[in-house]
PyMOL Python script that loads the backbone (N, CA, C, O; Angstrom):
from pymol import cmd

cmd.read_pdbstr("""\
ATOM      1  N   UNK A   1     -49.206-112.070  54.060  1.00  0.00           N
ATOM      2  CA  UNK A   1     -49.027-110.633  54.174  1.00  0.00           C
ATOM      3  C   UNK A   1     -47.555-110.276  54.015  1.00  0.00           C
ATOM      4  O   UNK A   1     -46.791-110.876  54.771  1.00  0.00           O
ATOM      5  N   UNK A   2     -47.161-109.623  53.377  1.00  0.00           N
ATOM      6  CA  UNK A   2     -45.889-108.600  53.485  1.00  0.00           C
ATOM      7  C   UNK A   2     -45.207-107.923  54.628  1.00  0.00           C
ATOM      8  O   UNK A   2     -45.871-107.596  55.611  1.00  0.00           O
ATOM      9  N   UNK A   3     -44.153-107.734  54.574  1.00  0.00           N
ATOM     10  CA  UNK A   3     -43.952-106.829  55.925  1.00  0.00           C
ATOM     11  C   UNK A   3     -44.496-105.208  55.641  1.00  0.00           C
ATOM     12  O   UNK A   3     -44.896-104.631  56.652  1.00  0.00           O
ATOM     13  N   UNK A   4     -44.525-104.699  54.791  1.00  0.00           N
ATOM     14  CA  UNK A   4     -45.344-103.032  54.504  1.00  0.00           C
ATOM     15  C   UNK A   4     -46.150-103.423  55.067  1.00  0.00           C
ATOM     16  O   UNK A   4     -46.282-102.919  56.182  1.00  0.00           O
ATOM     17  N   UNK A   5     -47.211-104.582  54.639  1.00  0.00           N
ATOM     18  CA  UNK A   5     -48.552-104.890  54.754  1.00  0.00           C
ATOM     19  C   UNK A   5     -48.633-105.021  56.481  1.00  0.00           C
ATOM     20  O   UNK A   5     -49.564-104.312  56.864  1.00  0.00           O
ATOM     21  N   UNK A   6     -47.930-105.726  57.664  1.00  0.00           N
ATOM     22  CA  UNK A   6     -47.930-106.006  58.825  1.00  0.00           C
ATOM     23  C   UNK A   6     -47.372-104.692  59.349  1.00  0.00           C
ATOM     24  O   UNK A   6     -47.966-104.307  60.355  1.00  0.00           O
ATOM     25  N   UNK A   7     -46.378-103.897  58.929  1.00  0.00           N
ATOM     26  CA  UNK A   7     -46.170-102.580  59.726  1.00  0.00           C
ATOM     27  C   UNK A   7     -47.475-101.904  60.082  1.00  0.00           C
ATOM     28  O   UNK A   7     -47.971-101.702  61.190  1.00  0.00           O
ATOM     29  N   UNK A   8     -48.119-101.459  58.286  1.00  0.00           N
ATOM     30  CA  UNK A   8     -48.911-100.549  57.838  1.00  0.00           C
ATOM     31  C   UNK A   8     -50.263-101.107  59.521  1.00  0.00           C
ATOM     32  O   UNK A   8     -50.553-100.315  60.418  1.00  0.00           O
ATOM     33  N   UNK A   9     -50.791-102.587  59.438  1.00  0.00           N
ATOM     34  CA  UNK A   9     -51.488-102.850  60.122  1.00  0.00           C
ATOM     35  C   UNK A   9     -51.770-102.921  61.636  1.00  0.00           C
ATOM     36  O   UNK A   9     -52.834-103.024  62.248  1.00  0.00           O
ATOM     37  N   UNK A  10     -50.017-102.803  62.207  1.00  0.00           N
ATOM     38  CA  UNK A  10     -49.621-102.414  63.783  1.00  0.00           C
ATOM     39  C   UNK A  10     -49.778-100.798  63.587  1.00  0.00           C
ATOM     40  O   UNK A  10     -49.893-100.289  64.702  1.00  0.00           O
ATOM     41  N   UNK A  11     -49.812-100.045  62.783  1.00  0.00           N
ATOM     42  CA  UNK A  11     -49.327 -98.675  63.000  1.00  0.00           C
ATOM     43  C   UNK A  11     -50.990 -98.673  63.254  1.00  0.00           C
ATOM     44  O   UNK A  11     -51.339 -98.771  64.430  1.00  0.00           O
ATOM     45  N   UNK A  12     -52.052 -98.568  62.215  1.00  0.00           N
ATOM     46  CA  UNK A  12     -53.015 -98.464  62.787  1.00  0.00           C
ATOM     47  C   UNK A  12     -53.944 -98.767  63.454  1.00  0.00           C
ATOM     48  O   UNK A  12     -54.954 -98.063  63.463  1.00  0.00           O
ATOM     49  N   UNK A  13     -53.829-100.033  64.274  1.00  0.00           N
ATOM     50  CA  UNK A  13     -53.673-100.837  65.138  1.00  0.00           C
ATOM     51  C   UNK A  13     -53.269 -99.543  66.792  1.00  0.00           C
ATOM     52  O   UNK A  13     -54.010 -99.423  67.768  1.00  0.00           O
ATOM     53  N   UNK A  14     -52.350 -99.034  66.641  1.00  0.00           N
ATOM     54  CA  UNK A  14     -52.101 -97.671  67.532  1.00  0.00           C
ATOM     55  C   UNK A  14     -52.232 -96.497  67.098  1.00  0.00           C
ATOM     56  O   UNK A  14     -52.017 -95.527  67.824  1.00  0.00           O
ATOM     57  N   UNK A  15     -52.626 -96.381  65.772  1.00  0.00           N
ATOM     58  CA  UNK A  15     -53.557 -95.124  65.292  1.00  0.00           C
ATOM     59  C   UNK A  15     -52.274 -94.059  65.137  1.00  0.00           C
ATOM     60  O   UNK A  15     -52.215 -92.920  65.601  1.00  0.00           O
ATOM     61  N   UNK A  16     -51.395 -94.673  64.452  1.00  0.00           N
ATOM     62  CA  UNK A  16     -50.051 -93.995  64.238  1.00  0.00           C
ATOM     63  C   UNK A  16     -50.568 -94.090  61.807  1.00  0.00           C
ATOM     64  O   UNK A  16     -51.214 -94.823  61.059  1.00  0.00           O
ATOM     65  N   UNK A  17     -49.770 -92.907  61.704  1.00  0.00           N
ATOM     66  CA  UNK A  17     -50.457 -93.215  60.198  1.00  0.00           C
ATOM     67  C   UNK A  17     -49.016 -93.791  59.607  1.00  0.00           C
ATOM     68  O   UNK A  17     -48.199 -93.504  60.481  1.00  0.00           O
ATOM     69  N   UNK A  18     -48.479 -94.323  58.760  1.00  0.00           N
ATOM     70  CA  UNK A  18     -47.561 -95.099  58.621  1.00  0.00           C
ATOM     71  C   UNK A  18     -47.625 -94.796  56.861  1.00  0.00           C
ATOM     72  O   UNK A  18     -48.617 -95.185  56.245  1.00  0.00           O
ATOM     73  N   UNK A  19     -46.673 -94.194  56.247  1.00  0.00           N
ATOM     74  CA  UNK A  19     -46.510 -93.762  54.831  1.00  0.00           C
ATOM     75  C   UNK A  19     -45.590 -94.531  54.329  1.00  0.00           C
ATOM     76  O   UNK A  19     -45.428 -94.186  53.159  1.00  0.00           O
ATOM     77  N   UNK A  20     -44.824 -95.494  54.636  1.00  0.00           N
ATOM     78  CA  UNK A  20     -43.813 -96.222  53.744  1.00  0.00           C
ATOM     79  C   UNK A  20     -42.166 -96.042  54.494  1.00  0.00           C
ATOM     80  O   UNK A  20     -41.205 -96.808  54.565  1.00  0.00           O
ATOM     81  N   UNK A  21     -42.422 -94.586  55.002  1.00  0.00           N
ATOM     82  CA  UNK A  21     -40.474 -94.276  55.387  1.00  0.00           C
ATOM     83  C   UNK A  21     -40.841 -93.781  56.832  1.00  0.00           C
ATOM     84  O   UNK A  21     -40.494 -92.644  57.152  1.00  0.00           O
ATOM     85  N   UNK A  22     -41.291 -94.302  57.416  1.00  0.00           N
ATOM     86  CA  UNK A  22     -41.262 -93.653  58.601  1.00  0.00           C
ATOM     87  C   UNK A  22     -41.567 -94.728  60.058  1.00  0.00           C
ATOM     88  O   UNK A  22     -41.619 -94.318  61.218  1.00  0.00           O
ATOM     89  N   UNK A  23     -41.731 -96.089  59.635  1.00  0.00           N
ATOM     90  CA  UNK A  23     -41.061 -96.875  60.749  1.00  0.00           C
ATOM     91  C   UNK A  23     -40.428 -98.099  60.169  1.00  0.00           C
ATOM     92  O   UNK A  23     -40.977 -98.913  59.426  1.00  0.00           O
ATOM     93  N   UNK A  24     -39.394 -98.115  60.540  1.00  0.00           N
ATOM     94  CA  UNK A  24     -38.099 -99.381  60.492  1.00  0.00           C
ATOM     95  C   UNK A  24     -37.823 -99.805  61.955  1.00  0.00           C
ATOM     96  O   UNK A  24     -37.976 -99.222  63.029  1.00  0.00           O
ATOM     97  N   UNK A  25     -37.306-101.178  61.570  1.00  0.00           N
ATOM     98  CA  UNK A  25     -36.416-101.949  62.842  1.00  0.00           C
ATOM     99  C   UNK A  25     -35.109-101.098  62.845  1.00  0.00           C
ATOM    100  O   UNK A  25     -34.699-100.282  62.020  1.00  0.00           O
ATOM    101  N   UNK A  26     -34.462-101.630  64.280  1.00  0.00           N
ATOM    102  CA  UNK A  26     -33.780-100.584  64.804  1.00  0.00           C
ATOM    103  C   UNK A  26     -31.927-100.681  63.657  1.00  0.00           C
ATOM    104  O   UNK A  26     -31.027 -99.862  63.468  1.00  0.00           O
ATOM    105  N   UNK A  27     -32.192-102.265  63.141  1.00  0.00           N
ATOM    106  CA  UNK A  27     -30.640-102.422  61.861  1.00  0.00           C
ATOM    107  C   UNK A  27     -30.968-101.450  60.637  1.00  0.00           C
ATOM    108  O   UNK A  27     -30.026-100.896  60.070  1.00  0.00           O
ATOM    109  N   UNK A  28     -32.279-101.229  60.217  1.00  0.00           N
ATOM    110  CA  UNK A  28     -32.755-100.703  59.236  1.00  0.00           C
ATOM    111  C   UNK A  28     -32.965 -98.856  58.937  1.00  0.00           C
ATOM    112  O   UNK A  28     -33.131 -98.116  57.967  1.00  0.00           O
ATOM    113  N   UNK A  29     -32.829 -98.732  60.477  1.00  0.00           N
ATOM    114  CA  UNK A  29     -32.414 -97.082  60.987  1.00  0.00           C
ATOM    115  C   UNK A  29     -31.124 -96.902  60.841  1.00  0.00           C
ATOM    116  O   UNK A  29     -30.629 -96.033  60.123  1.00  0.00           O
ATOM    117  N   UNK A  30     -30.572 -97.628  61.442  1.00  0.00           N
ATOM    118  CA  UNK A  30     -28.629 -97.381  61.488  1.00  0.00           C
ATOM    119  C   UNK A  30     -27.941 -97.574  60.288  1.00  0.00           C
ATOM    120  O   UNK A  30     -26.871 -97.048  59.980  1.00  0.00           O
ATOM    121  N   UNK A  31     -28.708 -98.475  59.525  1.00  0.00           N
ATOM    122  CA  UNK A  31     -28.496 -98.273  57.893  1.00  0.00           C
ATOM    123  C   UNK A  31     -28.576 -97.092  56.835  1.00  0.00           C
ATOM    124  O   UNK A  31     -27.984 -96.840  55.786  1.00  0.00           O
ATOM    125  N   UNK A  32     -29.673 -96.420  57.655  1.00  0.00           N
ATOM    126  CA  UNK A  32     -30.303 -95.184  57.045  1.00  0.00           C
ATOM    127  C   UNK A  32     -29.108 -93.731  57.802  1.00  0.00           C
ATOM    128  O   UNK A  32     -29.023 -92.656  57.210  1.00  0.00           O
ATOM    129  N   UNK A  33     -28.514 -93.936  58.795  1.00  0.00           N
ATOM    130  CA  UNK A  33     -27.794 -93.010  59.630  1.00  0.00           C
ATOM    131  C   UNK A  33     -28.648 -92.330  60.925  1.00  0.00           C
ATOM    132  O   UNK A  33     -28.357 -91.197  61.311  1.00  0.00           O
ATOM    133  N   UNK A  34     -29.629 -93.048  61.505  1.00  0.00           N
ATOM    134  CA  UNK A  34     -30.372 -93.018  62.645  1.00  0.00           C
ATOM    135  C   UNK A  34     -30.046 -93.791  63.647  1.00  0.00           C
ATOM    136  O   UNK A  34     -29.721 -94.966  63.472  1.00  0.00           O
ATOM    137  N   UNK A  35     -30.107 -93.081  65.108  1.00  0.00           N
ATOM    138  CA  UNK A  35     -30.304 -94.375  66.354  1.00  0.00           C
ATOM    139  C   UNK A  35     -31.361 -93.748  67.088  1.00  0.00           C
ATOM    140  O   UNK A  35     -31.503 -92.528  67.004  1.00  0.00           O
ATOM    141  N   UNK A  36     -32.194 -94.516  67.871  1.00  0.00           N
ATOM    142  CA  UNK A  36     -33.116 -94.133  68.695  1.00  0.00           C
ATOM    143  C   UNK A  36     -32.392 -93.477  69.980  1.00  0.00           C
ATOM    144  O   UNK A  36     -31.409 -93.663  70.697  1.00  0.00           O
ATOM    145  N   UNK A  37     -33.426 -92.642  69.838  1.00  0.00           N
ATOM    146  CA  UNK A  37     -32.822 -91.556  71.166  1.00  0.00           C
ATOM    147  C   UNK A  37     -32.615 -92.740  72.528  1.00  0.00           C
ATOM    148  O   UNK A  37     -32.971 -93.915  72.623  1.00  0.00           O
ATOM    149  N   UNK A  38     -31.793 -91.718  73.592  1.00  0.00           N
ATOM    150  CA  UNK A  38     -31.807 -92.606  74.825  1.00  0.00           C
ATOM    151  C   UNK A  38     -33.312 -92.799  75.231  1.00  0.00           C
ATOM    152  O   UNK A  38     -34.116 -91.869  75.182  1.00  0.00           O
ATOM    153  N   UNK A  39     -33.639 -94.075  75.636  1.00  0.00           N
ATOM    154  CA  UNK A  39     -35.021 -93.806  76.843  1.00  0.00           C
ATOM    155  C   UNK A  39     -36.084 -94.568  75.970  1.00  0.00           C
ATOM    156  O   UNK A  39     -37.173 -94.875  76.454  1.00  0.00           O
ATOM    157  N   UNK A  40     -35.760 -94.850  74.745  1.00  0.00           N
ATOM    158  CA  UNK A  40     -37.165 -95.199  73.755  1.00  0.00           C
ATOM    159  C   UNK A  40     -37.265 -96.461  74.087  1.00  0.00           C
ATOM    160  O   UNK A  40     -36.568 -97.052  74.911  1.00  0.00           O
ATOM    161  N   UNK A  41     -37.972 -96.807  73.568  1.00  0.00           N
ATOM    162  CA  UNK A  41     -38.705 -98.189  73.727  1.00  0.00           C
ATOM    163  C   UNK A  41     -39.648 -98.617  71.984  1.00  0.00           C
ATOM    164  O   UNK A  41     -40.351 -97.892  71.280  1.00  0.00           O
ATOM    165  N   UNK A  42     -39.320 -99.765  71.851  1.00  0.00           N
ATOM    166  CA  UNK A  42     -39.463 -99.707  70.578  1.00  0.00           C
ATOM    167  C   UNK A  42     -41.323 -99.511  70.696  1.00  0.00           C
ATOM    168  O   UNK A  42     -42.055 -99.922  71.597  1.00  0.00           O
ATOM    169  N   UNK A  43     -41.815 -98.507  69.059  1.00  0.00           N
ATOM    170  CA  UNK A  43     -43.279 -98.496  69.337  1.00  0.00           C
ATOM    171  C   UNK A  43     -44.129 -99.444  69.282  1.00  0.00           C
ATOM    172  O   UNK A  43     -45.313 -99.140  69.428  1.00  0.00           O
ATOM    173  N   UNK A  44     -43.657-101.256  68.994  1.00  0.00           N
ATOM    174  CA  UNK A  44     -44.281-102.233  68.703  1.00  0.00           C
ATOM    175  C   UNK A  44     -43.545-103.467  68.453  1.00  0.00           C
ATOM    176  O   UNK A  44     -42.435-103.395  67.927  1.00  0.00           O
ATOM    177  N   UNK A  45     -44.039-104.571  68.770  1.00  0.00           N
ATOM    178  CA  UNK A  45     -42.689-105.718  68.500  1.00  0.00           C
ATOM    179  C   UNK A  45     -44.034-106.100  67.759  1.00  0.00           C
ATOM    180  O   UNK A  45     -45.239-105.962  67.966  1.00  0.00           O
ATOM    181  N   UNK A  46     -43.173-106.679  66.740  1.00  0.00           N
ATOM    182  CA  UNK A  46     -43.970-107.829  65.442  1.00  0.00           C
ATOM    183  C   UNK A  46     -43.497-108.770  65.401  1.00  0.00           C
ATOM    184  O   UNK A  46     -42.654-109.050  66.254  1.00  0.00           O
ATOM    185  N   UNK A  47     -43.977-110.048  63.962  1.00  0.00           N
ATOM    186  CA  UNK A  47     -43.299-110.589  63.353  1.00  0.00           C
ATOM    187  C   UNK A  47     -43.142-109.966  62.117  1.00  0.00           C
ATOM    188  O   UNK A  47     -44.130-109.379  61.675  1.00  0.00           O
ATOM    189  N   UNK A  48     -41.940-109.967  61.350  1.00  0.00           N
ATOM    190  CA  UNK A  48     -41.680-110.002  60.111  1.00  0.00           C
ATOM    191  C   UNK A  48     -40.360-111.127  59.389  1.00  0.00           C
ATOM    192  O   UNK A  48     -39.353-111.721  59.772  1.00  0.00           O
ATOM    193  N   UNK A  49     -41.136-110.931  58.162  1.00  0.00           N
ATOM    194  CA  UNK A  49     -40.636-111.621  57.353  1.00  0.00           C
ATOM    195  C   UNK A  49     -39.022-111.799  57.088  1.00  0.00           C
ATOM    196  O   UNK A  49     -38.616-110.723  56.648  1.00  0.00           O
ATOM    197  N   UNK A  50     -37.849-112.838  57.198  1.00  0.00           N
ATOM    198  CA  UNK A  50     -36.915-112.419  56.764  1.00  0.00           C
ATOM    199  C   UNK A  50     -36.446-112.553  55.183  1.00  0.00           C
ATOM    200  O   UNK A  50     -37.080-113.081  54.270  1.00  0.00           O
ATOM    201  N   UNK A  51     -35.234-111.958  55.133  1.00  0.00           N
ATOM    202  CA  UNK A  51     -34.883-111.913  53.412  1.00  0.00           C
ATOM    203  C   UNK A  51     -34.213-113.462  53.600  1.00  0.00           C
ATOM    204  O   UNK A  51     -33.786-114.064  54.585  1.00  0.00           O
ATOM    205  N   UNK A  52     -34.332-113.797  52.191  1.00  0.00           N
ATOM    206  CA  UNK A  52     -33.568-115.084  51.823  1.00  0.00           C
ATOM    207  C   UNK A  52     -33.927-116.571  51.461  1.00  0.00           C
ATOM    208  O   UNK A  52     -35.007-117.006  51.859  1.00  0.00           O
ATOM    209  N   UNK A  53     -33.173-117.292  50.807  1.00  0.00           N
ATOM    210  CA  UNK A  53     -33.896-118.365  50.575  1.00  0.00           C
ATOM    211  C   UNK A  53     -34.826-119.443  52.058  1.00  0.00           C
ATOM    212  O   UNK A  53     -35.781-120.200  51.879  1.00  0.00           O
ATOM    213  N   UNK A  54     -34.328-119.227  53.023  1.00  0.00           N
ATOM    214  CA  UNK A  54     -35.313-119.540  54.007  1.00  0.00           C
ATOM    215  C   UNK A  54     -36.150-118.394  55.057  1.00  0.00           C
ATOM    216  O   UNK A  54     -36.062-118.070  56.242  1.00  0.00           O
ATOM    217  N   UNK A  55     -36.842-118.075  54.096  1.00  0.00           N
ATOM    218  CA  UNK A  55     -37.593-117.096  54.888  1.00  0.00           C
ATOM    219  C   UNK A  55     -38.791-117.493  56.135  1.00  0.00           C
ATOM    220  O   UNK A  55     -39.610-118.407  56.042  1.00  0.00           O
ATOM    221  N   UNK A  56     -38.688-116.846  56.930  1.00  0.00           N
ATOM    222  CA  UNK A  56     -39.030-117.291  58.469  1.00  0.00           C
ATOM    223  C   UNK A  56     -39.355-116.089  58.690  1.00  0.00           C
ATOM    224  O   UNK A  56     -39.039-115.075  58.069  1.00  0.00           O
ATOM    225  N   UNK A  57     -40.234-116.268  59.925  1.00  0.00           N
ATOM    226  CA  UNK A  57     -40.749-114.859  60.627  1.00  0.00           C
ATOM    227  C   UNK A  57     -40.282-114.874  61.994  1.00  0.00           C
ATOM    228  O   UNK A  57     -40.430-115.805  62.786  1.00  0.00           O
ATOM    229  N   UNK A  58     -39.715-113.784  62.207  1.00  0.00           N
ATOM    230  CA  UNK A  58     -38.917-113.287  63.314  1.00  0.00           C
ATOM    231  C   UNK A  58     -39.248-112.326  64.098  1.00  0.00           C
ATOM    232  O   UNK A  58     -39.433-111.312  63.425  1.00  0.00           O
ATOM    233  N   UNK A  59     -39.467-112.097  65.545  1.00  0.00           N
ATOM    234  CA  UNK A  59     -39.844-111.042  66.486  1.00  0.00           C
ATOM    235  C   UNK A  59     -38.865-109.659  66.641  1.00  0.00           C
ATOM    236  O   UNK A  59     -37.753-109.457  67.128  1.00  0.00           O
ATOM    237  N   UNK A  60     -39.936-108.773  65.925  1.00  0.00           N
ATOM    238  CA  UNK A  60     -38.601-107.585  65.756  1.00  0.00           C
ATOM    239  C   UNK A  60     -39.590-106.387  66.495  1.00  0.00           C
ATOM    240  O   UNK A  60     -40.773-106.410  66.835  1.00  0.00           O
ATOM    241  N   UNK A  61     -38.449-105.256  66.580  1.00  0.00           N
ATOM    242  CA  UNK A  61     -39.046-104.017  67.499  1.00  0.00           C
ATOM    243  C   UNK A  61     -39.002-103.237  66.424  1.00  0.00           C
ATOM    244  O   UNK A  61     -38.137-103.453  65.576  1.00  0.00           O
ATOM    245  N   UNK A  62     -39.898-102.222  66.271  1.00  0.00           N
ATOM    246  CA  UNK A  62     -40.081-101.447  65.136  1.00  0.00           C
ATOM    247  C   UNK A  62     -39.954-100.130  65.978  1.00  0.00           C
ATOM    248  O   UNK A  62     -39.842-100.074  67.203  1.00  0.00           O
ATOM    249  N   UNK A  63     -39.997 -98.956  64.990  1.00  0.00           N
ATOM    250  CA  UNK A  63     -39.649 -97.509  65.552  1.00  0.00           C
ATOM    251  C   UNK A  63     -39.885 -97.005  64.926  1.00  0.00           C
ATOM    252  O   UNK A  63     -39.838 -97.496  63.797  1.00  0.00           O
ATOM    253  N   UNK A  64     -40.400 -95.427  65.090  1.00  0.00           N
ATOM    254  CA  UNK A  64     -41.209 -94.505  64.298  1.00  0.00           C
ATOM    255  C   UNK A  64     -39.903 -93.625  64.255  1.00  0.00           C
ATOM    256  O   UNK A  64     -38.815 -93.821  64.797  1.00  0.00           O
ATOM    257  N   UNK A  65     -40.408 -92.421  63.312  1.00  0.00           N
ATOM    258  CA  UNK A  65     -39.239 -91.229  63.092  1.00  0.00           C
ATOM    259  C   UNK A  65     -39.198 -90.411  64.500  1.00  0.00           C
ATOM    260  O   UNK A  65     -38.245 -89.986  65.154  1.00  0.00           O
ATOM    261  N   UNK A  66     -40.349 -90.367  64.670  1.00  0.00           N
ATOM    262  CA  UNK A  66     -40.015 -88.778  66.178  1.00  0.00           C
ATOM    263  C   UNK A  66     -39.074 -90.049  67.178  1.00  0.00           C
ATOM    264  O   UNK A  66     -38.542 -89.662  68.218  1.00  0.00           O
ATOM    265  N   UNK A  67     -38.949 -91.475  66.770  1.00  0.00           N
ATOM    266  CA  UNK A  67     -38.102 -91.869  68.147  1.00  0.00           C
ATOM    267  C   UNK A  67     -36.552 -92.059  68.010  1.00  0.00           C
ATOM    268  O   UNK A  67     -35.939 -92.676  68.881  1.00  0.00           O
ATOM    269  N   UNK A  68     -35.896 -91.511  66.878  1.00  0.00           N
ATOM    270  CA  UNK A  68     -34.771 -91.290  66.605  1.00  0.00           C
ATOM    271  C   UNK A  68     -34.134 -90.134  65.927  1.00  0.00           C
ATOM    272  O   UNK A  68     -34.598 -89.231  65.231  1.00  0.00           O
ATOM    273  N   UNK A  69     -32.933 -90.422  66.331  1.00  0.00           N
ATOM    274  CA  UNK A  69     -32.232 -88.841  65.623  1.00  0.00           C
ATOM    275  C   UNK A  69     -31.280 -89.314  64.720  1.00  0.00           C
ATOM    276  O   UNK A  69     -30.967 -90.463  64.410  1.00  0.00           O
ATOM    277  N   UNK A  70     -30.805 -88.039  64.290  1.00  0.00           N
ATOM    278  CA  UNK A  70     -29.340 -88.343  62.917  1.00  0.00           C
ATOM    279  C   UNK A  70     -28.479 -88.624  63.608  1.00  0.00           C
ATOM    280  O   UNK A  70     -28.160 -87.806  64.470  1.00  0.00           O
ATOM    281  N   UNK A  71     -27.971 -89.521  63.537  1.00  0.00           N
ATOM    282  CA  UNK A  71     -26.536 -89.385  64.009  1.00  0.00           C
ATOM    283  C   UNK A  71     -25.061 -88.759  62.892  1.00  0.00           C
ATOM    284  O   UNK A  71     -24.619 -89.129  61.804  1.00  0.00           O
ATOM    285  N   UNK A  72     -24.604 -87.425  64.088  1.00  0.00           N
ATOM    286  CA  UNK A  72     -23.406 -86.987  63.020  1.00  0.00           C
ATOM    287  C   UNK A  72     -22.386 -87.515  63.043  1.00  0.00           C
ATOM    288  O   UNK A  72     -21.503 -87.187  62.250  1.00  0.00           O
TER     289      UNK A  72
END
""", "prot")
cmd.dss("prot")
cmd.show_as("cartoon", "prot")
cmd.util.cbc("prot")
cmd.orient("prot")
């Protein structure tokens, strides 16, 4: 499986609908110019896949859009 493929399957798994841009790990928000508000809690820990020639699966916290803001 892919990581789209393992998000897509935790999101509805909690009956969250999951379109492609709307949950990242919390490096993958701050990349984008997001941090999770105070108080959140990530909506799901997984495994996903990492980039690179040794790819391994790693326990990450994922996050939806309503759980972060822009940062200015």
């Amino acid at each position: 499986m892919s990581n789209q493929e393992i998000i897509a399957l935790e999101a509805s798994k909690k009956g969250y609908e999951y379109n492609g841009n709307n949950i990242y790990t919390y490096p993958e928000w701050s990349k984008r110019g997001y941090k999770p508000m105070k108080g959140q809690r990530a909506f799901c820990m997984t495994h996903l896949w990492t980039n690179g020639i040794n790819r391994r699966k790693i326990l990450v916290g994922l996050f939806t859009l309503e759980q972060v803001t822009l940062v200015s």
